[in-house]
PLY file of the C-alpha trace (Angstrom):
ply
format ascii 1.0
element vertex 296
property float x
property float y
property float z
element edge 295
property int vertex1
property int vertex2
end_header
0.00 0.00 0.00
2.84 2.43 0.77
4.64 1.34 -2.20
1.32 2.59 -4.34
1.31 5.63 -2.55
4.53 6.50 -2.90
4.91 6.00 -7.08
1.92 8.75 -6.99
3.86 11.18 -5.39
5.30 14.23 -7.24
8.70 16.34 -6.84
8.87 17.64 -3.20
6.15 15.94 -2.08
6.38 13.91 1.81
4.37 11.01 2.48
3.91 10.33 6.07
2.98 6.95 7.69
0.34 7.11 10.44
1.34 4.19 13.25
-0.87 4.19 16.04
-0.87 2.07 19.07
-3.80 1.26 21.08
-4.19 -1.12 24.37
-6.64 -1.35 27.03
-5.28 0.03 30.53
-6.54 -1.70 33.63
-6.59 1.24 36.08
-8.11 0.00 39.79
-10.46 -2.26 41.09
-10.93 -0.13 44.06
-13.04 2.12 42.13
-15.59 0.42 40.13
-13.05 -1.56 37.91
-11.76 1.42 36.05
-10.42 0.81 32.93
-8.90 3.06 29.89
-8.45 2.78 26.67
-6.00 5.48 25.52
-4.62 5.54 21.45
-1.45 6.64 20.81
-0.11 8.59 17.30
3.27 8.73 15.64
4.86 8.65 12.21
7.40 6.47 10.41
9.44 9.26 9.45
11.00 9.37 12.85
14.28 7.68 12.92
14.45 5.04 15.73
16.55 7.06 18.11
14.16 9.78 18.17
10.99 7.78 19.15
12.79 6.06 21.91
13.77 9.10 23.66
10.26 9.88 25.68
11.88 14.12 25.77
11.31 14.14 22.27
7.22 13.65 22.26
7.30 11.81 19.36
4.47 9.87 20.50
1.56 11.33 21.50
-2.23 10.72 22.88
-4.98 11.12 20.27
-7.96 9.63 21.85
-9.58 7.61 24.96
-11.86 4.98 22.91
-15.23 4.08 24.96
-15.28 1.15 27.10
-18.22 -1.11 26.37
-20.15 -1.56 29.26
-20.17 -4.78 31.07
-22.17 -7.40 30.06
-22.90 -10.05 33.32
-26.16 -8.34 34.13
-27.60 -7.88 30.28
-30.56 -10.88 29.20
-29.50 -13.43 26.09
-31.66 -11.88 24.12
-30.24 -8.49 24.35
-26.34 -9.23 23.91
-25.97 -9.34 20.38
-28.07 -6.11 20.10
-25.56 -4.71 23.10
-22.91 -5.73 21.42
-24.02 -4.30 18.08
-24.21 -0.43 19.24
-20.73 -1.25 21.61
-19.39 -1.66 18.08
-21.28 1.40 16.67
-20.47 3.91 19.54
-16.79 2.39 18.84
-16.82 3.21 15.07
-18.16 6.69 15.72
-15.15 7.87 18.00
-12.50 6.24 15.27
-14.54 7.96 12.55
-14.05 11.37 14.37
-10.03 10.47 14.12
-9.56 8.81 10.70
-12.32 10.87 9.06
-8.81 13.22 7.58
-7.58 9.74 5.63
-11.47 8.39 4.67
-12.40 8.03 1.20
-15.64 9.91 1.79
-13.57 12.92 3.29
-11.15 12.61 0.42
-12.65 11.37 -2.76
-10.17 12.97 -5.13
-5.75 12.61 -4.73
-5.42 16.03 -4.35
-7.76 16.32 -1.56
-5.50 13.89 0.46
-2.23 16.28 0.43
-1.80 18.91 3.44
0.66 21.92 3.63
2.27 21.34 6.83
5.08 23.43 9.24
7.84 21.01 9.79
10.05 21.30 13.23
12.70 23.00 10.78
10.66 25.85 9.54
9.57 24.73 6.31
6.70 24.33 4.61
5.84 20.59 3.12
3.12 19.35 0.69
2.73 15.71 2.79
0.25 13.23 2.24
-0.63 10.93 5.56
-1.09 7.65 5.11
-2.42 4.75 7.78
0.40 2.45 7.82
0.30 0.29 10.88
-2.32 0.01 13.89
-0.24 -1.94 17.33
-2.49 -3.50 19.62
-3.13 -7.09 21.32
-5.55 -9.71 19.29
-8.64 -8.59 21.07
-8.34 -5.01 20.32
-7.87 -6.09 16.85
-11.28 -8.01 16.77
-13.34 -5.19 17.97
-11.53 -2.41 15.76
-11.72 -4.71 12.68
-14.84 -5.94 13.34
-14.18 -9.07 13.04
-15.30 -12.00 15.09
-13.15 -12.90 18.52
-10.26 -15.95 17.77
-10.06 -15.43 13.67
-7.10 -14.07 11.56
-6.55 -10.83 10.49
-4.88 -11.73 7.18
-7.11 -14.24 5.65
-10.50 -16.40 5.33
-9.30 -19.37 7.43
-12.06 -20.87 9.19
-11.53 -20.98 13.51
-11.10 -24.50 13.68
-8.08 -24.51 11.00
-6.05 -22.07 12.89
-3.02 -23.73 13.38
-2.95 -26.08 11.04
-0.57 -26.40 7.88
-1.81 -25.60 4.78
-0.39 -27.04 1.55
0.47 -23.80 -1.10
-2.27 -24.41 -3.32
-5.12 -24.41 -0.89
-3.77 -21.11 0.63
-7.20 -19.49 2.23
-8.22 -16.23 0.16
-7.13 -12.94 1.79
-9.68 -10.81 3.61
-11.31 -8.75 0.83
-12.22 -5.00 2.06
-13.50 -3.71 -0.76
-15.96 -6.99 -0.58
-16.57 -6.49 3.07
-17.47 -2.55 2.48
-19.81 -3.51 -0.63
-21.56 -5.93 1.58
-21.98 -3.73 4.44
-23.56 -0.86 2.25
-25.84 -3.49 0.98
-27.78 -4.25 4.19
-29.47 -7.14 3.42
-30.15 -10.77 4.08
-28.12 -12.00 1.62
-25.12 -9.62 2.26
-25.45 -9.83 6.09
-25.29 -14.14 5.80
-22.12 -13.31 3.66
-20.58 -11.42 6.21
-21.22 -13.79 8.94
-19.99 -16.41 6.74
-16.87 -14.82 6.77
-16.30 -13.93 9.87
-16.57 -10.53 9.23
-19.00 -8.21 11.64
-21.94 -6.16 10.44
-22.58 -2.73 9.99
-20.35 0.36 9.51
-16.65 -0.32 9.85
-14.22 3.13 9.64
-11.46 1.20 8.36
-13.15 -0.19 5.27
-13.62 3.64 4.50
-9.82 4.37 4.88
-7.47 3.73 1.85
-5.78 0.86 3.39
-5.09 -2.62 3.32
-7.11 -3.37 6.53
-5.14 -7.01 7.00
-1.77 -5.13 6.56
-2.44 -2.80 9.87
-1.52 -5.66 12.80
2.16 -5.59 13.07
3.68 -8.28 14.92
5.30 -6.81 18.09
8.08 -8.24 20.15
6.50 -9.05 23.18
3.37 -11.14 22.13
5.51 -12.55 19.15
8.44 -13.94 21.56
8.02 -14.28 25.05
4.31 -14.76 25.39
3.95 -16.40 21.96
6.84 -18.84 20.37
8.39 -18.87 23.97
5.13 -20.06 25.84
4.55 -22.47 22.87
8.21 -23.84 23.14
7.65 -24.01 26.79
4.63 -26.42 26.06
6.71 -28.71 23.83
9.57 -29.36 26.55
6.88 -30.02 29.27
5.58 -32.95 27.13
8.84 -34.30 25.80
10.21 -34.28 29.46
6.75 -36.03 30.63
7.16 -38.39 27.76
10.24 -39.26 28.45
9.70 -39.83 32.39
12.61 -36.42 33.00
9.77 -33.96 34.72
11.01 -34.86 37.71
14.92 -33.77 37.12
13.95 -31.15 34.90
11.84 -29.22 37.89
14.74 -30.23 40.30
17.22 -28.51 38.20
14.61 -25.35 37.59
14.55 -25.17 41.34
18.01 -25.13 41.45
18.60 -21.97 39.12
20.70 -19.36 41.63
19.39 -15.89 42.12
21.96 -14.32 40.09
22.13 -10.65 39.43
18.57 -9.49 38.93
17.10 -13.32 38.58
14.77 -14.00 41.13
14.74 -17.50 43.39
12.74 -20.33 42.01
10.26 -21.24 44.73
7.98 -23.07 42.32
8.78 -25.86 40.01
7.84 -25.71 36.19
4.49 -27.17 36.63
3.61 -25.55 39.92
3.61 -22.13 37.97
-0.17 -21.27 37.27
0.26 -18.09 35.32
2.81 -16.50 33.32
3.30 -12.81 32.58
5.84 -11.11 30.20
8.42 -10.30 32.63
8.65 -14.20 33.94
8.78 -15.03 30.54
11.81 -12.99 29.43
13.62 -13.68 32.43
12.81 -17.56 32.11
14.33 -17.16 28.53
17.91 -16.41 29.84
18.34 -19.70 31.63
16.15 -22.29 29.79
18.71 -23.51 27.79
21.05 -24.71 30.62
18.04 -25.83 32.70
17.28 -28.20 29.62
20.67 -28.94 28.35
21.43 -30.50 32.26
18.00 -32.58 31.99
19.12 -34.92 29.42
0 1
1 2
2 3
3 4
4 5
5 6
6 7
7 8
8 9
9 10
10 11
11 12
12 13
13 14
14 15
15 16
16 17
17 18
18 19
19 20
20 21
21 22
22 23
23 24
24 25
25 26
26 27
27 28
28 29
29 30
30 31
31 32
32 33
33 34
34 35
35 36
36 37
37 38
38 39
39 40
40 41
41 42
42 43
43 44
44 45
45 46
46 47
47 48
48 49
49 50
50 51
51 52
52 53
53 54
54 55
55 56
56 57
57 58
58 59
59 60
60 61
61 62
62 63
63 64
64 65
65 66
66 67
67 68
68 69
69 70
70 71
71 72
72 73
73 74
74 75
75 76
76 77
77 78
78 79
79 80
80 81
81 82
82 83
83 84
84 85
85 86
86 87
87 88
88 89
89 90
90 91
91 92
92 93
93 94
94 95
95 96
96 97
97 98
98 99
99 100
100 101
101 102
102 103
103 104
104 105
105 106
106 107
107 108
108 109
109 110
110 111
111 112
112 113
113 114
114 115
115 116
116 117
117 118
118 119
119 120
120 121
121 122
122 123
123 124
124 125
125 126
126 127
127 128
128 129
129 130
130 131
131 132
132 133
133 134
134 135
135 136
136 137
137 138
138 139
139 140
140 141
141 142
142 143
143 144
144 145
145 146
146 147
147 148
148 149
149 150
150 151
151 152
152 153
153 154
154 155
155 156
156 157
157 158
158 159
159 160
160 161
161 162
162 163
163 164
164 165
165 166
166 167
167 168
168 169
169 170
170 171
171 172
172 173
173 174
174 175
175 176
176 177
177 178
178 179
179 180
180 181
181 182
182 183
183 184
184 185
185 186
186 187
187 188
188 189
189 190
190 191
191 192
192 193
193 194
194 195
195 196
196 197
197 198
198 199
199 200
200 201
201 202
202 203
203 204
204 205
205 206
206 207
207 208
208 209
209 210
210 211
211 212
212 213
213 214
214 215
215 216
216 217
217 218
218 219
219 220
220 221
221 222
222 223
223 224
224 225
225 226
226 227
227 228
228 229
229 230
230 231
231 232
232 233
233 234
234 235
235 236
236 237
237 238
238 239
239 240
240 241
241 242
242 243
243 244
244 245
245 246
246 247
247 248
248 249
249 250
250 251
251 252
252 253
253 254
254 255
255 256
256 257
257 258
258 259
259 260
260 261
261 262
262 263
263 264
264 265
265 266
266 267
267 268
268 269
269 270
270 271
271 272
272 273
273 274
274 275
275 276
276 277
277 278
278 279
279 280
280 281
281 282
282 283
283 284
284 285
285 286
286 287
287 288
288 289
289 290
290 291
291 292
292 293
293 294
294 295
């Protein structure tokens, strides 16, 4: 998508990647279980040096998305119609934020182009563009409207996640000009297609924005290694060590792991661990090796 945008581009001209982060903030449960929902801006342009340095602003708030309302209390029979206007109140706010980038607000190429003040003092003809949208897989389902547990990227079905697919059988990417059609539509027939594919009813803002809607998740480090290959690994070694009748030598040797530097004791074998978080994970990561390694 940035590729196209960029070979339309004339002489002088500064296109300018939108990234924008988004994550659900657990505040207190002290006070009626106050949550936030805060969504963060900032632009590719920015070398790496500058958005790590938190003096330089280079990230900044845009928006505090509604939180839904909680749903213990609501009948069956009014859920899915709860659930329907969460979504709509949802799309409202974002359409307030994207409406700059939408292809209603900006029908023609000119009309997406802005004459902006850079930090050096000069004037630049830019065009934004939404490049990347950061956030955990939840967050993803309810901004892409898209049902809970199903991938971003394509059609697969929920109970084929996971599962190799052979190259010629490759599951059709998630159409958004298909999705928008449908939605306009509002009928029987379109709404059934929807739900066939996974795909939630009703307005969505980012099937108005020119974007490749299953090209906004980026993969970020923490969910992609510690809490994702690294808690699958983990998995594997508990059942080859099981299988192979070492469970018992493998948690006497995690037990055993000194509290060196900033590692804290072990005071629960492998299996005794009920929960882990990010931090456990990355730390567990600097020792697993050895701790398997001695095991066999």
């Amino acid at each position: 998508m940035l590729i196209n945008d960029q070979s339309t581009l004339r002489v002088g001209d500064t296109l300018v990647p939108l990234i924008f982060i988004s994550d659900g903030t657990h505040l207190s449960n002290f006070g009626g279980d106050e949550t936030e929902w805060p969504v963060y801006m900032t632009i590719g342009n920015l070398s790496s040096k500058s958005h790590q340095m938190p003096s330089t602003h280079s990230i900044t708030m845009v928006v505090l998305l509604p939180i839904p309302i909680k749903n213990h209390n609501i009948p069956p029979k009014r859920l899915d119609e709860q659930q329907r206007a969460n979504r709509e109140v949802l799309n409202e706010v974002l359409w307030w934020v994207l409406q700059p980038l939408t292809i209603k607000h900006n029908p023609s190429t000119e009309s997406g182009y802005y004459n902006v003040l850079c930090a050096d003092g000069n004037n630049r003809h830019w065009k934004p563009v939404l490049a990347a949208w950061l956030a955990d897989c939840p967050p993803y389902s309810h901004l892409h409207h898209v049902e809970q547990h199903v991938c971003f990227w394509c059609e697969c079905p929920r109970n084929q996640l996971g599962d190799r697919v052979p190259p010629d059988q490759q599951h059709p990417r998630q159409d958004d000009n298909l999705y928008r059609t449908l939605s306009d539509a509002s009928s029987k027939a379109a709404n059934a297609e929807l739900s066939l594919r996974q795909v939630h009813q009703r307005f969505n803002v980012f099937q108005q924005v020119p974007c490749i809607m299953s090209d906004l998740p980026k993969p970020e480090l923490l969910h992609t290694m510690p809490i994702g290959m690294l808690d699958h690994l983990q998995k594997w070694i508990f059942h080859f060590m099981k299988t192979h009748k070492l469970l018992d030598k493998y948690n006497a040797i995690w037990l055993s792991v000194p509290a060196y530097h900033d590692l804290t004791p072990k005071n629960e074998s492998y299996e005794e661990v009920s929960q882990w978080n990010g931090t456990d994970m990355k730390e567990m990561s600097r020792y697993l090796l050895g701790v398997v390694t001695l095991s066999l």
